[in-house]
Backbone as ProteinMPNN parsed JSONL, in Angstrom:
{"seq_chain_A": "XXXXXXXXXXXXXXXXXXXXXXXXXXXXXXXXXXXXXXXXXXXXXXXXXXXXXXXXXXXXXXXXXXXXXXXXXXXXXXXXXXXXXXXXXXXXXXXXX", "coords_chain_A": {"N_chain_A": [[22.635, -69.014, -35.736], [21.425, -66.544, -34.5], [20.454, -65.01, -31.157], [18.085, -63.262, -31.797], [16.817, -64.216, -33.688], [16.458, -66.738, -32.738], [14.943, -66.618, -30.592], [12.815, -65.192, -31.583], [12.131, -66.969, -33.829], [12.985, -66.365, -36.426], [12.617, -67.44, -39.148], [13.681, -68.176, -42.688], [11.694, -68.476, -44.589], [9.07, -67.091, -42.653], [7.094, -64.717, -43.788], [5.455, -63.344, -43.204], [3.214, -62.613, -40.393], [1.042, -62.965, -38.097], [-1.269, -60.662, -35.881], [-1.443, -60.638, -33.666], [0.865, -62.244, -32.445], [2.74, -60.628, -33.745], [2.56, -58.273, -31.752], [2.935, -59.237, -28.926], [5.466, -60.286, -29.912], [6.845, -57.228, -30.027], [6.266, -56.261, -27.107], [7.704, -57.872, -25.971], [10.107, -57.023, -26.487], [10.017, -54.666, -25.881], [9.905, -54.6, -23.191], [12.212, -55.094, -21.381], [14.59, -53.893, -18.713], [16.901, -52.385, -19.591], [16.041, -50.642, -21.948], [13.507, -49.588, -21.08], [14.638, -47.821, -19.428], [16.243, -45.951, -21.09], [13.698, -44.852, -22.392], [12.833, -46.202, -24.559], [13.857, -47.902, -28.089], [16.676, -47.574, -29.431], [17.111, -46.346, -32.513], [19.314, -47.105, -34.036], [19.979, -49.401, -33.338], [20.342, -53.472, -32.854], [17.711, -54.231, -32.046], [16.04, -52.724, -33.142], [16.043, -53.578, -35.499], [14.373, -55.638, -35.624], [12.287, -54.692, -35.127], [11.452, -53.284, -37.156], [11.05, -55.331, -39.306], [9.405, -56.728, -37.999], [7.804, -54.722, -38.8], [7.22, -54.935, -41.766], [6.719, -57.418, -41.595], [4.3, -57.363, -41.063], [2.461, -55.736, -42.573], [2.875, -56.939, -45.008], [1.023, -59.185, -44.203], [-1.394, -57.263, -44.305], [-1.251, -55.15, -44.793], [-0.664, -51.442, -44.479], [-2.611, -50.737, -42.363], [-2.803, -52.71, -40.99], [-0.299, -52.617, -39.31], [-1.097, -50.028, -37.786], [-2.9, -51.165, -36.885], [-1.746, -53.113, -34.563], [0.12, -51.191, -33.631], [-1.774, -49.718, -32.399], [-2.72, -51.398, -30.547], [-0.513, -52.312, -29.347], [0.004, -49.517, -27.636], [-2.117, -49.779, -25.866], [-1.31, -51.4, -24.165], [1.88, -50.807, -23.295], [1.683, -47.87, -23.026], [4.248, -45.927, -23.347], [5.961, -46.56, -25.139], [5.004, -46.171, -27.696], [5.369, -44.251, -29.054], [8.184, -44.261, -29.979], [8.064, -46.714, -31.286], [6.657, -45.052, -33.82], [8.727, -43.928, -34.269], [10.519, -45.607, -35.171], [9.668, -47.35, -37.479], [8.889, -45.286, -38.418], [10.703, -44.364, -40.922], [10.348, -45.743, -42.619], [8.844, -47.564, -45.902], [6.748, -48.688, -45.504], [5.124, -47.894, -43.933], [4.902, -45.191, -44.304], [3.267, -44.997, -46.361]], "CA_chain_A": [[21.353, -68.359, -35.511], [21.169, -65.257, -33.309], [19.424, -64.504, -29.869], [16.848, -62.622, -31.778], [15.991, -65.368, -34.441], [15.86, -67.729, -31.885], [13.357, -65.879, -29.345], [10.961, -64.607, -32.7], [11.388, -67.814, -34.823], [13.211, -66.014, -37.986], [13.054, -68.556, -40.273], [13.573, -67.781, -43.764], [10.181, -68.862, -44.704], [8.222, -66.085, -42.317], [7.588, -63.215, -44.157], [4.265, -62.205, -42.641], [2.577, -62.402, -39.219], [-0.185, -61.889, -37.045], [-1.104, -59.067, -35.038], [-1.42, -61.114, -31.725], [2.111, -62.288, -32.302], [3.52, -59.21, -33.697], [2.42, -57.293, -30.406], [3.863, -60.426, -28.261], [7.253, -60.096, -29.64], [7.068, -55.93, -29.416], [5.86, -55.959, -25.9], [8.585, -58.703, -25.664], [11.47, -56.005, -27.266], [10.221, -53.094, -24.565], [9.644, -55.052, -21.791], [13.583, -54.858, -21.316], [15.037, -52.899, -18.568], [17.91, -50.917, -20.429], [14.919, -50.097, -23.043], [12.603, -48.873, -19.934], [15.337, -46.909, -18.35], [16.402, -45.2, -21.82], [12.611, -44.488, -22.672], [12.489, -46.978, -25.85], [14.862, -48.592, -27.865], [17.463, -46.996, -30.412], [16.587, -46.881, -34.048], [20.307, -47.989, -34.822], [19.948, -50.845, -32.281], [19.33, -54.292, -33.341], [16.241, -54.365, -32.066], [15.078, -51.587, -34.604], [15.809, -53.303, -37.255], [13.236, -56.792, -35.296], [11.093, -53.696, -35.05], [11.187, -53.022, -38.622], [11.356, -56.536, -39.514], [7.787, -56.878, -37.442], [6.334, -53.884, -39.175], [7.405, -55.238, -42.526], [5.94, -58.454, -41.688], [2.515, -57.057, -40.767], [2.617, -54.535, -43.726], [2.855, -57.894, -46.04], [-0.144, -59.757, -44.026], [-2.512, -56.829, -43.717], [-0.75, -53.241, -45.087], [-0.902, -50.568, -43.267], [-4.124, -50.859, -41.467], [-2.494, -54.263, -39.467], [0.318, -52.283, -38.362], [-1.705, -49.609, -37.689], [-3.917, -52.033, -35.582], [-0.998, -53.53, -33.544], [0.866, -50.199, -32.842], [-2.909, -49.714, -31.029], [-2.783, -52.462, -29.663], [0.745, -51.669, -28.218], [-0.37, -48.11, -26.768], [-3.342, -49.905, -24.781], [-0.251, -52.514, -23.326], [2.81, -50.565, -23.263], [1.751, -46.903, -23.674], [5.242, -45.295, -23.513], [6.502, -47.22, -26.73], [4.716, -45.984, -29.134], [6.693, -42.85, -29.741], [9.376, -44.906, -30.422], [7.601, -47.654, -32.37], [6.575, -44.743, -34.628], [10.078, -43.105, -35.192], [11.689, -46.622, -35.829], [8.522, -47.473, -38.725], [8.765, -43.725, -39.781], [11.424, -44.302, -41.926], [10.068, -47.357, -43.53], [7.903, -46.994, -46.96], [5.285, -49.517, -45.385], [4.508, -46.66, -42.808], [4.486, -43.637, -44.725], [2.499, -45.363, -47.639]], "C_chain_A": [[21.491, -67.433, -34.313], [20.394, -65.384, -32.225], [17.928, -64.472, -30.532], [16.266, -63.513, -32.612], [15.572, -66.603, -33.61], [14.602, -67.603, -31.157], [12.511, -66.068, -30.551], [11.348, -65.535, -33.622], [11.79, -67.234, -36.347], [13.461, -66.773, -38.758], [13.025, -67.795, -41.65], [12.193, -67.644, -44.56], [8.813, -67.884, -43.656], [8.157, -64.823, -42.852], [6.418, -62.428, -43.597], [3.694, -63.021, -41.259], [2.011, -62.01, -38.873], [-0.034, -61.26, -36.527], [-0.825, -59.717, -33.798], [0.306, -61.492, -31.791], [3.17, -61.612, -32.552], [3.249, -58.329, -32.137], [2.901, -58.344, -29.076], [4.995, -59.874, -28.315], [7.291, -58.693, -29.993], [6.919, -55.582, -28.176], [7.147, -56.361, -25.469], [10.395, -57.677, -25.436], [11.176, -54.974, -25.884], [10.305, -53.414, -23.885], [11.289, -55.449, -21.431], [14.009, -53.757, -20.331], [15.823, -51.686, -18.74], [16.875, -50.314, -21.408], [14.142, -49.192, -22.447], [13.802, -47.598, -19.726], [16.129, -46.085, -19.78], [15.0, -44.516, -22.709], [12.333, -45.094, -24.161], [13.687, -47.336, -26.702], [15.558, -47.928, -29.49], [17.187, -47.319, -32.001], [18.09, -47.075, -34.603], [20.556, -49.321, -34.175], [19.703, -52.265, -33.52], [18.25, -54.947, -33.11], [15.685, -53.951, -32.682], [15.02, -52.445, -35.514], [14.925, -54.79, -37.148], [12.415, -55.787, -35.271], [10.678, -53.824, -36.293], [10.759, -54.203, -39.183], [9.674, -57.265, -39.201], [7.014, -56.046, -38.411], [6.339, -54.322, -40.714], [6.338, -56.452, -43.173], [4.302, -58.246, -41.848], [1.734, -56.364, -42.132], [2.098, -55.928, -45.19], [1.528, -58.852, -45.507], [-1.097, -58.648, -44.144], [-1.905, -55.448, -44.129], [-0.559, -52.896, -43.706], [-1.664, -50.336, -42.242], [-3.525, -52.128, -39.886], [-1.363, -53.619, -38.934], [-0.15, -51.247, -37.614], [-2.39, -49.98, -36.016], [-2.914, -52.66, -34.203], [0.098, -52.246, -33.053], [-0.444, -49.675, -31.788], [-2.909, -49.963, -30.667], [-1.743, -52.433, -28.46], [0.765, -50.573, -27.402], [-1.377, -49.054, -25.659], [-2.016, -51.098, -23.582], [1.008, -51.74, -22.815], [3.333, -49.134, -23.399], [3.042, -45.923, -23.703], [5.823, -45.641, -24.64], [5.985, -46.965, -27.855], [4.851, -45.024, -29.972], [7.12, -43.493, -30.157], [8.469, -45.983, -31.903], [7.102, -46.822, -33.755], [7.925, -44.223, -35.121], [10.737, -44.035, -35.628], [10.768, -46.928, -37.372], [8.96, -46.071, -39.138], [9.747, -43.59, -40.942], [10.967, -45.2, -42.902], [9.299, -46.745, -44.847], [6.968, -47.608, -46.718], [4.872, -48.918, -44.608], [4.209, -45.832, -43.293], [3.339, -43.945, -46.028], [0.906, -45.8, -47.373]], "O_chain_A": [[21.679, -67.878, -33.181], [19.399, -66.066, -32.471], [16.947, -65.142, -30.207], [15.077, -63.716, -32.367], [14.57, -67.295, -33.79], [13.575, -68.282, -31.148], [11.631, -66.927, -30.605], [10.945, -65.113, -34.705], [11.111, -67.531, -37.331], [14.618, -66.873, -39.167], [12.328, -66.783, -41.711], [11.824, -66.587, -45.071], [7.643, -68.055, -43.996], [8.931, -63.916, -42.545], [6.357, -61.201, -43.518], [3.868, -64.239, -41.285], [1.904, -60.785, -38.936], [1.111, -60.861, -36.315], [0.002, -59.296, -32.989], [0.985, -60.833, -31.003], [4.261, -61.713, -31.991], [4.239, -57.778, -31.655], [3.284, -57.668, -28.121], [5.581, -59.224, -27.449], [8.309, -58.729, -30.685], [7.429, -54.494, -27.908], [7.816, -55.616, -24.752], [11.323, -57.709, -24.628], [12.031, -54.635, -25.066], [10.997, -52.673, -23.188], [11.279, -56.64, -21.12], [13.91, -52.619, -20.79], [15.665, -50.532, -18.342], [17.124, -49.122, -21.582], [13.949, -48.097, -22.975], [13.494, -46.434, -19.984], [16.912, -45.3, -19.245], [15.232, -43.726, -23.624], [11.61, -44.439, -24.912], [14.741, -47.104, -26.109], [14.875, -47.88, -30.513], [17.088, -48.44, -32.5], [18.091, -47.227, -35.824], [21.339, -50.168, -34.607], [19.147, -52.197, -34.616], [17.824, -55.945, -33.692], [14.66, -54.52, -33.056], [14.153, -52.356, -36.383], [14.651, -55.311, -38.229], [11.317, -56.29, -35.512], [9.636, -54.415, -36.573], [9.694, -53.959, -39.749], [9.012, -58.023, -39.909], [5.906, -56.366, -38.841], [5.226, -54.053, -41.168], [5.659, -56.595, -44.19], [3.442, -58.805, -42.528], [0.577, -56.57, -42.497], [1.223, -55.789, -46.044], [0.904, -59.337, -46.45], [-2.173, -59.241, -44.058], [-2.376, -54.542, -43.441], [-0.406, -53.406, -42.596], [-1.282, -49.711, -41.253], [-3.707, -52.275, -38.678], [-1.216, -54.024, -37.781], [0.33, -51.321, -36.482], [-2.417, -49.53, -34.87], [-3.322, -52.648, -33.042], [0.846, -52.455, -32.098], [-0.232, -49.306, -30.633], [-3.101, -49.334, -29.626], [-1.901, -52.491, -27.241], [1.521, -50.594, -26.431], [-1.162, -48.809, -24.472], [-2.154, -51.336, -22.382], [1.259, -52.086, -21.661], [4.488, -48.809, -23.672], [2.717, -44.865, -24.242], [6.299, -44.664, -25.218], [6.387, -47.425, -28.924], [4.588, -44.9, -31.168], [6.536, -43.734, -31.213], [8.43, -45.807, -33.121], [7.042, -47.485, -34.79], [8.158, -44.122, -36.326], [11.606, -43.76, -36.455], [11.382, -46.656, -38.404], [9.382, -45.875, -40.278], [9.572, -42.753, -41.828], [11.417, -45.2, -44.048], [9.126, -45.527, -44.89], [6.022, -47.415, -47.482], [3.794, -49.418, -44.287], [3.126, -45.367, -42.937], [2.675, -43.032, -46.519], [0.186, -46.115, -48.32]]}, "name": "protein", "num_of_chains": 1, "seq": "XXXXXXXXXXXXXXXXXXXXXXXXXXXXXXXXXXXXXXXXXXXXXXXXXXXXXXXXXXXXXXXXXXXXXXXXXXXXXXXXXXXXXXXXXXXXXXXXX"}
């Protein structure tokens, strides 16, 4: 089991998630100093693809509207990240859809 399944709980069995805990473990992902000090975090990283992985999740509880709601949620907490949080989702089809 990985770092990152350990921290966010990837069990096979999560495929969707709340907003309060989706914006937890994204605050969690920026709040990183190499992330700060490169202005957000690489869309070939493997954090992109816990990014994706989040917006996926949210996308399957709640569409587009719940990621929607927690990339808001992330601007009012973290407002430099949400450039980024859109160019890593912009590729996705649960973003553009």
């Amino acid at each position: 089991m990985g770092f990152l399944s350990k921290l966010f709980g990837g069990g096979k069995g999560s495929s969707e998630i709340d907003p309060d805990t989706a914006l937890q473990q994204l605050v969690t992902l920026y709040d990183v100093p190499d992330v700060k000090a490169e202005g957000g975090i690489s869309p070939t990283s493997p954090q992109a693809s816990e990014v994706r992985s989040i917006g996926r999740k949210l996308h399957k509880a709640g569409g587009k509207a719940q990621m929607e709601a927690v990339r808001d949620s992330l601007r009012a907490r973290v407002p430099w990240a949400t450039q980024n949080l859109e160019t890593i989702w912009g590729g996705m089809k649960e973003w553009q859809g």
